[in-house]
C-alpha positions as CSV (number, residue, x, y, z in Angstrom):
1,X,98.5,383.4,222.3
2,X,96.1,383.4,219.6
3,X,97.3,383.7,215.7
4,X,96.8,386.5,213.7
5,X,95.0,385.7,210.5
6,X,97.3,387.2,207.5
7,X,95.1,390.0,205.3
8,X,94.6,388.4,201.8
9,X,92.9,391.7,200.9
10,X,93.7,394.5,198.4
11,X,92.6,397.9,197.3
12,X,92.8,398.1,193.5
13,X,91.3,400.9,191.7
14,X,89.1,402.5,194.6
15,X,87.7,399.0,195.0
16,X,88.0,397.5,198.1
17,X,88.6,393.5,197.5
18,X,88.7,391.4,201.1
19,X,91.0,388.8,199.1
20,X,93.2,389.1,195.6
21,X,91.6,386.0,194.2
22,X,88.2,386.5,191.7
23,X,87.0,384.2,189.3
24,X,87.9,384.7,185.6
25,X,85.0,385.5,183.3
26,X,82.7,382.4,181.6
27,X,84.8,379.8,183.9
28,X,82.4,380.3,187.1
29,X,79.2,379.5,188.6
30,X,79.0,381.6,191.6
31,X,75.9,380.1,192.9
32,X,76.8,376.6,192.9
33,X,80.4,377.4,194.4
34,X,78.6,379.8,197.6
35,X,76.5,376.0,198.3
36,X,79.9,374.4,199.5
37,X,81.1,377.1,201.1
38,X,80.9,381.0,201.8
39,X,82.3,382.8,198.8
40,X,83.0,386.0,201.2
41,X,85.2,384.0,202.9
42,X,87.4,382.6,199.9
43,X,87.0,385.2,197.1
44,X,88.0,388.9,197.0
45,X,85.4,389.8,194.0
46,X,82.9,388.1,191.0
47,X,83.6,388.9,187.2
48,X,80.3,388.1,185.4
49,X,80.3,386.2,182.0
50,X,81.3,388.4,179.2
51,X,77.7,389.7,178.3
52,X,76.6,391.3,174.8
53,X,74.3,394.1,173.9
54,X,71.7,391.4,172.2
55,X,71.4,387.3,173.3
56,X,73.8,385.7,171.5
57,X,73.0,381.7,170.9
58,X,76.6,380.7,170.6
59,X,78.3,378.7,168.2
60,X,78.1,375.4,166.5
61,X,78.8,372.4,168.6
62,X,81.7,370.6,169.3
63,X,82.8,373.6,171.3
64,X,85.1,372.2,173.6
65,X,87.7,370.0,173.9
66,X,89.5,368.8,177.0
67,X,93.5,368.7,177.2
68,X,94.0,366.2,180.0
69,X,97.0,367.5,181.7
70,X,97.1,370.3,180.2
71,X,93.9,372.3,180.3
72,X,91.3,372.9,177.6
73,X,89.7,374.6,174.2
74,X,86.8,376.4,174.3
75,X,84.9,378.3,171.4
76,X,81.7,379.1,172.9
77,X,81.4,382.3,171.0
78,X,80.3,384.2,173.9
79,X,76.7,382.2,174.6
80,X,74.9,384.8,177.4
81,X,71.6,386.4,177.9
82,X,72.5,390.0,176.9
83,X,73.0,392.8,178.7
84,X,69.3,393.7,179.5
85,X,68.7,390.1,181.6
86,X,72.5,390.4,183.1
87,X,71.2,393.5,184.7
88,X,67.9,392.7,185.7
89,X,68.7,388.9,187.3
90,X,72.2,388.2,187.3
91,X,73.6,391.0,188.6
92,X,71.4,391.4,192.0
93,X,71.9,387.4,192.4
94,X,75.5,388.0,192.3
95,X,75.5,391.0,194.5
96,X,73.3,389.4,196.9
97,X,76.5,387.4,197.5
98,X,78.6,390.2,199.0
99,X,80.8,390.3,197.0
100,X,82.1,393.0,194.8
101,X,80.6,392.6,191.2
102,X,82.8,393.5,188.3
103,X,80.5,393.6,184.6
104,X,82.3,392.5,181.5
105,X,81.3,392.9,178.2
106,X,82.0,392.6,174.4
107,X,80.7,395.0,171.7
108,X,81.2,395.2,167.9
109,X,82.6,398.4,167.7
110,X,83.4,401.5,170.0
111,X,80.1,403.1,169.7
112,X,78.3,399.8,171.0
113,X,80.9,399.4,174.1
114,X,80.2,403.1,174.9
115,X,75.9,402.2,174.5
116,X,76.5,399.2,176.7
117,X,78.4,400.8,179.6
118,X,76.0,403.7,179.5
119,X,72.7,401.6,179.5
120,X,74.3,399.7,182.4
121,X,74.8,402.5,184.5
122,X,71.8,404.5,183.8
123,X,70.0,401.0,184.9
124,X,68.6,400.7,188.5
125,X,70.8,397.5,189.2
126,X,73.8,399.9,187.7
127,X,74.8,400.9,191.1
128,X,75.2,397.3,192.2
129,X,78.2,397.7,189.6
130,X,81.9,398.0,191.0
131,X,83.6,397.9,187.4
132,X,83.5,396.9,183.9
133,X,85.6,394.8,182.3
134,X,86.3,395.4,179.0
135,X,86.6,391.7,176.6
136,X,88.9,393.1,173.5
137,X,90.3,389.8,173.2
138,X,87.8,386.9,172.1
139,X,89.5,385.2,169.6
140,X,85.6,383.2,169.0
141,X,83.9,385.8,167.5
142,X,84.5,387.6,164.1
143,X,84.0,391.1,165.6
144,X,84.4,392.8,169.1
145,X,87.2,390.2,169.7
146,X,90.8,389.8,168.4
147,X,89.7,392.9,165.7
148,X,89.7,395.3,169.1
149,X,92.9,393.2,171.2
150,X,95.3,393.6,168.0
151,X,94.9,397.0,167.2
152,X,96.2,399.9,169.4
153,X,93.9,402.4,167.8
154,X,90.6,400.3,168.4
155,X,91.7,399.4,171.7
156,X,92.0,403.3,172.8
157,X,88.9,404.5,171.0
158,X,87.0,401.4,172.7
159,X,88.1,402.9,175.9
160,X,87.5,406.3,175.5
161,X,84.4,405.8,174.0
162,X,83.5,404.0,177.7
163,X,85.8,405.9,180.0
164,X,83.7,408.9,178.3
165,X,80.1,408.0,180.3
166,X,81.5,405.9,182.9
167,X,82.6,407.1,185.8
168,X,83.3,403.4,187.5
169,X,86.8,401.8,186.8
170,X,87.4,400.0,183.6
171,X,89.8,397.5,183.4
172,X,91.0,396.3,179.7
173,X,91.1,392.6,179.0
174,X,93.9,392.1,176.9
175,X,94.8,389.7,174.1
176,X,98.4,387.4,174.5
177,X,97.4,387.0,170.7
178,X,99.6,389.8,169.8
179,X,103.2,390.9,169.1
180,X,103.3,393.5,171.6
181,X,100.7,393.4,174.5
182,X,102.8,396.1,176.2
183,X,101.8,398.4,173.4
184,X,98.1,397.7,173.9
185,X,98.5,398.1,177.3
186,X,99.3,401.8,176.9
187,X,97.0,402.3,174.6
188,X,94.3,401.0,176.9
189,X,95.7,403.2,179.2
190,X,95.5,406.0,177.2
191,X,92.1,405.5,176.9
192,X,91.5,405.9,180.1
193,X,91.4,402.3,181.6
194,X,91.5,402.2,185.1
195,X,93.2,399.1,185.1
196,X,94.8,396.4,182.7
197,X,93.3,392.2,182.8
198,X,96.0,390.1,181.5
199,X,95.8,387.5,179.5
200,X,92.6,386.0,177.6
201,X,93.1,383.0,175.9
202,X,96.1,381.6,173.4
203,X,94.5,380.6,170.0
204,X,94.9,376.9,169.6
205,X,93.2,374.4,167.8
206,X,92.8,370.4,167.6
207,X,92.5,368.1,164.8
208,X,90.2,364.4,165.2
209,X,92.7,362.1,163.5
210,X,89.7,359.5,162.6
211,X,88.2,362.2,160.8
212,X,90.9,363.6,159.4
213,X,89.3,367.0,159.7
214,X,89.5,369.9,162.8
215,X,87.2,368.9,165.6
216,X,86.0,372.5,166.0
217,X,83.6,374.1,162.9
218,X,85.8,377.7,163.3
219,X,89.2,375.4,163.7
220,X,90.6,378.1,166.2
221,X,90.1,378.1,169.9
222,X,90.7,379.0,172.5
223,X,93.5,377.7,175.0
224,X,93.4,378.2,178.6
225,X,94.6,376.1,181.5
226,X,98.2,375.1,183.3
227,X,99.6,375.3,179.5
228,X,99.1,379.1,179.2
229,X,100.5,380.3,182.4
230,X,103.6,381.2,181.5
231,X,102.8,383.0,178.9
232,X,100.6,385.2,181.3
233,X,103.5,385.3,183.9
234,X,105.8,387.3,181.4
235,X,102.9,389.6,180.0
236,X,101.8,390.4,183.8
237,X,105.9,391.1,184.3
238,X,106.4,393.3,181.3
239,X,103.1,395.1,182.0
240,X,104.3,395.5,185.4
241,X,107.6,397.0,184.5
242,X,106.3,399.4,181.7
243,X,102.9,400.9,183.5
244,X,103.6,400.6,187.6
245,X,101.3,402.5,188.5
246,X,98.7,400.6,186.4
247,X,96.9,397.7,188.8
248,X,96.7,394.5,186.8
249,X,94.4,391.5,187.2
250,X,96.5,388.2,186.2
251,X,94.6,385.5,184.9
252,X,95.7,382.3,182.7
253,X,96.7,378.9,184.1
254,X,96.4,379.2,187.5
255,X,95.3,376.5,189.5
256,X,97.3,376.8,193.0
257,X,98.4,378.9,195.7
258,X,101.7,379.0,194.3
259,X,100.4,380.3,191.0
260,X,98.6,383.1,192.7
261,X,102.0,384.1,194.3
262,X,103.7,383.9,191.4
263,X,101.3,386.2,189.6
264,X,101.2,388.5,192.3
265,X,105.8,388.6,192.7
266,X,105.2,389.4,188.4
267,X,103.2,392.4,189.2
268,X,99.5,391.6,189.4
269,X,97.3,392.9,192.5
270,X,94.4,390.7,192.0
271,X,94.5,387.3,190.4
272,X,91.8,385.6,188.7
273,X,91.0,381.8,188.5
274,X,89.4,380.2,186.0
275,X,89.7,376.6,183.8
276,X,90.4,374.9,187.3
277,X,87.3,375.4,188.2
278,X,85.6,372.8,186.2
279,X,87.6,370.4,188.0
280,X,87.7,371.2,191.1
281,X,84.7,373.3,192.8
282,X,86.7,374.0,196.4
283,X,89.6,375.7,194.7
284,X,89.1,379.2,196.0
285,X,88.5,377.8,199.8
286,X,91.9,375.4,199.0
287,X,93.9,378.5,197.6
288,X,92.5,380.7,200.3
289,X,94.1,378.1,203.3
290,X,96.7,377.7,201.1
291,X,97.8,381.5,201.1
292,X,97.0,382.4,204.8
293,X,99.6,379.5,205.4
294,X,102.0,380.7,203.4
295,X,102.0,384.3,204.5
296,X,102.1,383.1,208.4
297,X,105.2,380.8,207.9
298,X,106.7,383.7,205.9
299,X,105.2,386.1,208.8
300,X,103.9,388.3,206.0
301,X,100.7,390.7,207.5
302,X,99.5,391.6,204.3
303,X,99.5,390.0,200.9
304,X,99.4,392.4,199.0
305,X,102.9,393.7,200.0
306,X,103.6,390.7,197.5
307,X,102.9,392.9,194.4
308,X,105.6,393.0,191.9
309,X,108.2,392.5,194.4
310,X,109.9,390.2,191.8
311,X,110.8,393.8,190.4
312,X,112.7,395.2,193.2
């Protein structure tokens, strides 16, 4: 009798994803990953680096520093092409993969998200599009970052001024640098965000004790890895229990099959990986084996049937 092959797929905002796992934005080179093995067969979706309207060089080196253990800081300040290239040669490399592509981006006020999302669907490689995904969170930039996450009223105008000439879904990447994420939450809802991607980064920072002096020009950070998941794990819950209708994409710390289940029992339907990456290049195809195991033992058909049941 042959074995049935568990469903690791999931329909989240009209977007049909063959598997709940996708990459988290700026921690990901698809290209290099799909030379081990076939991304279609390990990965449900692609978020692209969080792109800008202009090229934006970065900021000042040391921008990174490794947390063995633990995970890592980054303060890259958003380093990308800008939108114009992402649309004209990422995004048909990416698609060319088969996989569904989601866009983020990061502006400096509503007005800029609103030109962004516009340009990119008006583009010829717009259709190639499946979403947008909103960066309000940034804590590595002085503007379009943790200005937009901490503020309810900048986080609904920044979606309405998208949702307004964008009919594709947007999903809202939220801050955990916050007192209340539920409360930004609705007010990315509100606006008219399709969906809610939870968390970004924690701020963090690290000092070099020969110095004496932080080891980062901009002292803050920020902290993602095995450290952070937690944290994401009760935002993704309390999202989940205040907005259930509202799909949510969990991302922060997760570096294991058992981390993607646990996202998914808080109340995410897709889960993103990220920070492992840099370690380990055949995470997705390990997570993927890793799931399909666990929902045959568990004689489970479909994994998403695993969303927020924690909650009932």
């Amino acid at each position: 009798m042959s074995t049935v092959i568990p469903s690791l797929s999931n329909t989240v905002a009209g977007i049909q994803f063959s598997s709940v796992l996708l990459n988290a934005s700026g921690a990901f080179n698809a290209h290099l990953f799909n030379e081990l093995y076939p991304l279609k067969e390990a990965m449900g979706g692609i978020v692209t680096k969080t792109v800008t309207q202009q090229p934006l060089a970065g900021n000042l080196q040391p921008r990174t520093v490794e947390l063995p253990g633990i995970g890592m800081l980054n303060s890259i300040g958003l380093q990308n092409p800008g939108l114009i290239y992402s649309l004209e040669k990422d995004i048909p490399a990416l698609k060319a993969l088969g996989l569904p592509v989601i866009l983020s981006i990061s502006a400096h006020s509503s007005l800029e998200f609103a030109q962004m999302a516009e340009y990119a669907f008006s583009h010829p490689n717009g259709s190639l599009i499946e979403a947008l995904e909103l960066n309000l969170s940034c804590p590595n930039v002085e503007k379009g970052g943790v200005h937009f996450g901490s503020a309810q009223d900048s986080v609904r105008e920044a979606l309405q001024a998208v949702t307004s000439v964008c009919n594709k879904p947007v999903f809202a990447k939220l801050t955990p640098n916050v007192g209340d994420i539920v409360a930004i939450g609705g007010a990315a809802i509100e606006g008219g965000a399709a969906g809610l991607t939870a968390i970004n980064t924690v701020l963090g920072a690290a000092i070099d004790i020969q110095r004496r002096k932080p080891i980062m020009p901009r002292v803050s950070a920020g902290y993602s890895g095995p450290g952070i998941k937690p944290i994401a794990i009760h935002a993704i819950w309390n999202l989940r229990k205040h907005f259930p209708e509202t799909p949510i994409m969990g991302v922060g710390g997760v570096s294991s099959a058992e981390d993607v289940l646990e996202f998914l029992m808080a109340g995410a339907s897709l889960v993103q990986v990220g920070t492992i990456c840099f370690r380990n290049p055949l995470i997705f195809k390990e997570i993927t084996e890793a799931l399909q195991a666990f929902c045959t033992a568990e004689h489970i058909s479909s994994i998403a049937e695993l969303s927020g049941c924690a909650h009932r």
